[in-house]
Legacy VTK file of the C-alpha trace (Angstrom):
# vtk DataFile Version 3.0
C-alpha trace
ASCII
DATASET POLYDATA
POINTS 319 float
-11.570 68.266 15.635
-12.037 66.683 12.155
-8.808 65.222 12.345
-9.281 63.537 15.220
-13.193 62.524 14.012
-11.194 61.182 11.242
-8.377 58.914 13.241
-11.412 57.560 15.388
-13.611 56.838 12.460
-10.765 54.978 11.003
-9.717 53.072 14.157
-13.241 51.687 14.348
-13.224 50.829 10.839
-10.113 48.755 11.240
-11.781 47.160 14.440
-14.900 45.819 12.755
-12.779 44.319 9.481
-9.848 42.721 11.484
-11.766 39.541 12.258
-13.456 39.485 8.603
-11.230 36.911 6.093
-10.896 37.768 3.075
-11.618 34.613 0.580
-9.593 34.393 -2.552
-11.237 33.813 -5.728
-12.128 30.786 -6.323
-9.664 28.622 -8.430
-10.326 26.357 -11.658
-10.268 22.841 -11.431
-10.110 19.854 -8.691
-6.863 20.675 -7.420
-5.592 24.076 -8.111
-5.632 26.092 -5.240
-3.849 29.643 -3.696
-1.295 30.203 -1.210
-1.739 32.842 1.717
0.816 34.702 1.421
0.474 37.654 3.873
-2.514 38.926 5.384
-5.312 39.334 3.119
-2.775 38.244 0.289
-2.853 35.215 -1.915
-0.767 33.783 -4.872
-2.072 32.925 -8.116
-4.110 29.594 -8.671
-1.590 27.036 -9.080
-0.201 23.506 -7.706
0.038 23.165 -3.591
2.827 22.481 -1.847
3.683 18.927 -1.015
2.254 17.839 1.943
-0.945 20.572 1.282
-4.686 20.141 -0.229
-6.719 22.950 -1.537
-9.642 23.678 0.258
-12.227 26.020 -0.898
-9.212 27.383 -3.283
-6.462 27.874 -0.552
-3.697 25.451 0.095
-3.433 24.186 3.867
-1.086 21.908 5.606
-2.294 18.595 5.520
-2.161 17.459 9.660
-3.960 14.489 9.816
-2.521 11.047 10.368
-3.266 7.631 8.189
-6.073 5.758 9.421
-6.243 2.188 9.488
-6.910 1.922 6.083
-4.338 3.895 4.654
-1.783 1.507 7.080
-3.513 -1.631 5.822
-2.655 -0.301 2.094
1.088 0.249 2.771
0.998 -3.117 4.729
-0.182 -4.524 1.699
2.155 -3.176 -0.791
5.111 -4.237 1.725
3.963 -7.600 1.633
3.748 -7.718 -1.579
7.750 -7.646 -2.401
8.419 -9.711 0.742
6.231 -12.422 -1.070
7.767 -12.072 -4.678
11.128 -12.532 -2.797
10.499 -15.395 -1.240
8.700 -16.900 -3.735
11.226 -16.503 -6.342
13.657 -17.798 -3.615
12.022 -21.131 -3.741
11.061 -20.679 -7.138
14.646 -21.192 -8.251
16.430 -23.659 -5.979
15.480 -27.269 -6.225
17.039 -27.965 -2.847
14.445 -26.369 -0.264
15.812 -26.765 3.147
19.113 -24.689 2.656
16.870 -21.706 1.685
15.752 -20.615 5.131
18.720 -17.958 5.327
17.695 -16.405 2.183
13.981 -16.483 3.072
15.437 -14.775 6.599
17.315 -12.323 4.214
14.492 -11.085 2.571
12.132 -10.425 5.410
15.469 -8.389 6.920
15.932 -6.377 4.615
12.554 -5.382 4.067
11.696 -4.715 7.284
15.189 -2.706 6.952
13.556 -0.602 3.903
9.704 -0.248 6.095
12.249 1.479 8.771
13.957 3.643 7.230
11.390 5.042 4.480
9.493 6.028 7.687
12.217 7.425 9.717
12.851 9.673 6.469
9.258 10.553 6.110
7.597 13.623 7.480
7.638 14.123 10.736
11.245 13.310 10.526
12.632 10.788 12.568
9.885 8.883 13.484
8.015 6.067 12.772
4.412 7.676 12.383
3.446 9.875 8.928
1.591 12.999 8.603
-0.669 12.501 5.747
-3.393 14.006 3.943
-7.113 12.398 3.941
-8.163 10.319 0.251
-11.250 11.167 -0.722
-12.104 9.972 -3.909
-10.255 7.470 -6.647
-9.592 11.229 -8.717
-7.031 12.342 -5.941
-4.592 9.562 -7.274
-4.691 10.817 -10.569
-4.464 14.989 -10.329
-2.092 14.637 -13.655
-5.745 13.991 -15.521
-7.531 17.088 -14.054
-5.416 20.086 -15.130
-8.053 22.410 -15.824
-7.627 24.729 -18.919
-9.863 28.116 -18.852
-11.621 29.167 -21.275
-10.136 26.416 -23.319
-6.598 28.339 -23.797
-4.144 27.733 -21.516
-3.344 24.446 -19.213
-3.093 24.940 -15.092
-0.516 22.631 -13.936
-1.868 21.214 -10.476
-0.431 18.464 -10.979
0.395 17.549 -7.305
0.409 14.179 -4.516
-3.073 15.245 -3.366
-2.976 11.325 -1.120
0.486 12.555 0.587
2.269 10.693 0.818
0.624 7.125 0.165
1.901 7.747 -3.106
5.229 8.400 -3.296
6.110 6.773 -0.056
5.632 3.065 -1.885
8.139 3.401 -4.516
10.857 4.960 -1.964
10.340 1.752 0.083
10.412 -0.695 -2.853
13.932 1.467 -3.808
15.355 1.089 -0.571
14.726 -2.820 -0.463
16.398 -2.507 -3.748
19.727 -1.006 -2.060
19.418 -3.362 0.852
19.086 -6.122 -1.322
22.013 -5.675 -2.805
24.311 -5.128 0.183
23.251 -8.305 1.903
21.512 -10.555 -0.157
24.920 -11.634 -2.518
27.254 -11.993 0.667
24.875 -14.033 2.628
24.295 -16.179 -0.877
27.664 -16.241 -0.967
28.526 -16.704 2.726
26.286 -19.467 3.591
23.802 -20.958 0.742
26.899 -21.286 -1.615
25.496 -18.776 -3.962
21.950 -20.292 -4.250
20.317 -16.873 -4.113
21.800 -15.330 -7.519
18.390 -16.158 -9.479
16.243 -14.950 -6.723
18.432 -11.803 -6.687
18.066 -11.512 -10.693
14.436 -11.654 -10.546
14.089 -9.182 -7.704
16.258 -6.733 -10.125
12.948 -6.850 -12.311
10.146 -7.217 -10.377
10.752 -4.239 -7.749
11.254 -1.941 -10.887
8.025 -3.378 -12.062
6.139 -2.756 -8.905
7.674 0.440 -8.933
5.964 1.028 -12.398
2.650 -0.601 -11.188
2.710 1.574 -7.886
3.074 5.017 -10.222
0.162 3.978 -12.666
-2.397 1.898 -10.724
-1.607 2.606 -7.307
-5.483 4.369 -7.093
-7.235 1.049 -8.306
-4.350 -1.062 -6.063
-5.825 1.296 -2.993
-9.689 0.739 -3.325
-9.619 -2.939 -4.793
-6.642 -4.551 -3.003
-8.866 -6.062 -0.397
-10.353 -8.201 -2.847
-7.722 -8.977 -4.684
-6.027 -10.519 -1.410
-8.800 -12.568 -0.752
-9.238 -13.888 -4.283
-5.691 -14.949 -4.828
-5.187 -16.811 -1.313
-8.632 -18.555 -2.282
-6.584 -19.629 -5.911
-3.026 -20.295 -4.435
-4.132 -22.338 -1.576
-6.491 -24.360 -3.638
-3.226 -24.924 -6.045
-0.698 -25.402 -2.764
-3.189 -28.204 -1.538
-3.722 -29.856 -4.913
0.129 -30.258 -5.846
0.264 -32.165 -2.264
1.308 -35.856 -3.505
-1.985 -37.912 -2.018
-4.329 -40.493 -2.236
-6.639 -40.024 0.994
-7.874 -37.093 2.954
-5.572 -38.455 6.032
-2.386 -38.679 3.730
-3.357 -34.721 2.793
-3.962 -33.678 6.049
-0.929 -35.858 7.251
1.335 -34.346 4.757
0.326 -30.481 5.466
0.778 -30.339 9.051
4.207 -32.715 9.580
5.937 -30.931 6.691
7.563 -27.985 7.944
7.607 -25.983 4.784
4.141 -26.617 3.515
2.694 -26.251 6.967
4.124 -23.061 7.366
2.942 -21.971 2.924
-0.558 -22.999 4.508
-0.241 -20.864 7.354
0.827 -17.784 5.041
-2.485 -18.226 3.174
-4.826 -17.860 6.433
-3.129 -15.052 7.576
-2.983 -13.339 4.430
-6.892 -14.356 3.645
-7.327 -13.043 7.169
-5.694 -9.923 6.414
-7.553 -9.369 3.559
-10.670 -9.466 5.514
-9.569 -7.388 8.102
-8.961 -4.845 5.134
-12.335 -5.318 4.042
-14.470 -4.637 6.999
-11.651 -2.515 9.151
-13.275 -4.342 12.020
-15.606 -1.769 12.329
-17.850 -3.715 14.020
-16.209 -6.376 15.976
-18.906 -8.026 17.170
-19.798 -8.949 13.362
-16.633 -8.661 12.040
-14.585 -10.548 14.970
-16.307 -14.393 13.617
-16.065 -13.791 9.785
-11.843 -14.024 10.512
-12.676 -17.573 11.234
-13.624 -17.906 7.144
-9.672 -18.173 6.744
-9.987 -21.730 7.217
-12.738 -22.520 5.359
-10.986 -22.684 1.889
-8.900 -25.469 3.472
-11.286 -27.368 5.056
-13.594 -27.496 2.077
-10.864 -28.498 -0.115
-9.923 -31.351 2.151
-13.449 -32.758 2.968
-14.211 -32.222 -0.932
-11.085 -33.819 -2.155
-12.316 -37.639 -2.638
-15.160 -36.580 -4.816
-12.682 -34.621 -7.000
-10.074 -37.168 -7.310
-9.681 -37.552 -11.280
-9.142 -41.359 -9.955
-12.631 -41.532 -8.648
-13.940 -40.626 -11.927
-15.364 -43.147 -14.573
-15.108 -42.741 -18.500
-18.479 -42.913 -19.605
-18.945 -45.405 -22.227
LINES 1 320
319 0 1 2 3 4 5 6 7 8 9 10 11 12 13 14 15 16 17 18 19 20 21 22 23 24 25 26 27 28 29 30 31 32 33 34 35 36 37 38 39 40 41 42 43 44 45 46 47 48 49 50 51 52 53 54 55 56 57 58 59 60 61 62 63 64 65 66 67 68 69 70 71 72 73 74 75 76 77 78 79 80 81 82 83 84 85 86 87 88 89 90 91 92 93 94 95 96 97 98 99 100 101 102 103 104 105 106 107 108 109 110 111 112 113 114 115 116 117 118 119 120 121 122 123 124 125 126 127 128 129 130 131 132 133 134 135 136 137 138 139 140 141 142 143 144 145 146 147 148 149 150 151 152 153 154 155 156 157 158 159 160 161 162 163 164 165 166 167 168 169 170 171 172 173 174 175 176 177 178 179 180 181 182 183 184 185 186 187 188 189 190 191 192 193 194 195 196 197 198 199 200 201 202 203 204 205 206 207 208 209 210 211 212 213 214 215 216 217 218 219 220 221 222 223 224 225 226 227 228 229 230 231 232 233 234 235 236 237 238 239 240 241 242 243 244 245 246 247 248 249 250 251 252 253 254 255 256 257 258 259 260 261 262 263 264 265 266 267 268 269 270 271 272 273 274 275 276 277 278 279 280 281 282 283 284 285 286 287 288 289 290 291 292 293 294 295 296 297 298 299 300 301 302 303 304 305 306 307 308 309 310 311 312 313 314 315 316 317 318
């Protein structure tokens, strides 16, 4: 009879612990974190997996998807190299109306690189990403917050906490490298007779650069690039207008909207200032936020109605 008083006890026993979990000892640090292991059974405090974030000490599976933020960012950073090509691309040929091809080039192949970086992220073969939520401008930077305990040793959790907003920038900018240079010489070559070998020379340094700019300020890129966008279309349509050859308001609006190429520069800055905006407020509330897109235009139009009082012609040496 005690045997059996003994298998019962310990049946019930079991019973009321199976649903209790048993939580790990808490880890040192931001980032360090445990792995479960087996039931009831954790590693030691370390770096989590990639594609994982430690919560309350143990690693879990990131499952979330990017919200609109997040796609705005990698939008932005995308744009970003299609812009340096093309500018470079008219940067370095005088004659401007053979350079449509190239211009076509460029937005090819990186639409090419968007493609396949996402078709080779996780989940594999398709164009959506499983990623894990930001939080703070830290979780860019885990490198910095290796915790060291009791001042002896270093804990390495050195790990992509923003999985994989990181990472997934500089494998784009090195496929539009690789596309670059399978199509970009032959169709230089082919049909532009070779006037693309300068823009292809300066896109051999500036998507290394980015690359470099991406790995050391891609947190302050993330939570400022908003503003930046906004600021720069503000500067570089100001400076598109002004190099407009002109001596009325009718020549400059005359000029801007039956010149193909400048009409379409203009157009790049209000969709760009718009998209900045759009970054900004995430349309969150569309009722407010739907009018304020109409600002894009406003940097024109107060360029052109202000023009005549700015005109260095207009002005009188004072004697």
């Amino acid at each position: 009879m005690a045997c059996v008083k003994t298998i019962i006890v310990t049946f019930i026993t079991g019973i009321a612990f199976a649903d209790i979990v048993i939580q790990p000892d808490e880890c040192p640090g931001m980032y360090c974190g445990r792995m479960n292991i087996g039931p009831a059974r954790y590693s030691d405090c370390g770096a989590c997996p990639r594609g994982y974030q430690a919560e309350n000490s143990v690693c879990g599976e990131c499952t979330s998807s990017p919200d609109l933020y997040d796609w705005l960012y990698l939008g932005f950073m995308a744009i970003t190299s299609i812009l340096l090509h093309c500018f470079f691309i008219d940067y370095t040929n005088v004659k401007k109306e053979s350079l449509v091809v190239l211009h076509l080039s460029a937005v090819v192949e990186s639409v090419m690189a968007a493609i396949l970086t996402l078709l080779l992220a996780d989940p594999l073969g398709s164009l959506s990403l499983r990623s894990c939520p930001v939080a703070r401008l830290q979780d860019w930077y885990s490198m910095l917050y290796n915790p060291s305990p009791n001042y002896t040793t270093t804990l390495h959790c050195t790990q992509e906490i923003v999985y994989p907003l990181y990472t997934i920038v500089m494998i784009y900018y090195a496929f539009s490298l690789v596309f670059m240079m399978c199509l970009r010489p032959f169709i230089s070559y082919q049909f532009v007779d070779c006037l693309g070998t300068k823009s292809i020379y300066a896109a051999l340094y500036f998507l290394p650069i980015l690359i470099v700019v991406q790995a050391l300020l891609a947190g302050l890129l993330y939570y400022s690039f908003p503003y930046i966008l906004i600021i720069v279309t503000l500067i570089t349509s100001a400076v598109h207008l002004f190099r407009t050859v002109h001596s009325s308001v009718k020549d400059l609006i005359k000029e801007n909207l039956t010149d193909a190429r400048r009409l379409i520069i203009l157009i790049c800055h209000w969709v760009l200032h718009g998209y900045g905006i759009i970054s900004l407020t995430e349309l969150k509330n569309p009722e407010l936020h739907g009018p304020v897109l109409l600002l894009v235009f406003c940097p024109t139009v107060f360029y052109v109605t202000t023009t005549k009082f700015t005109n260095p012609s207009n002005l009188q040496t004072a004697e």
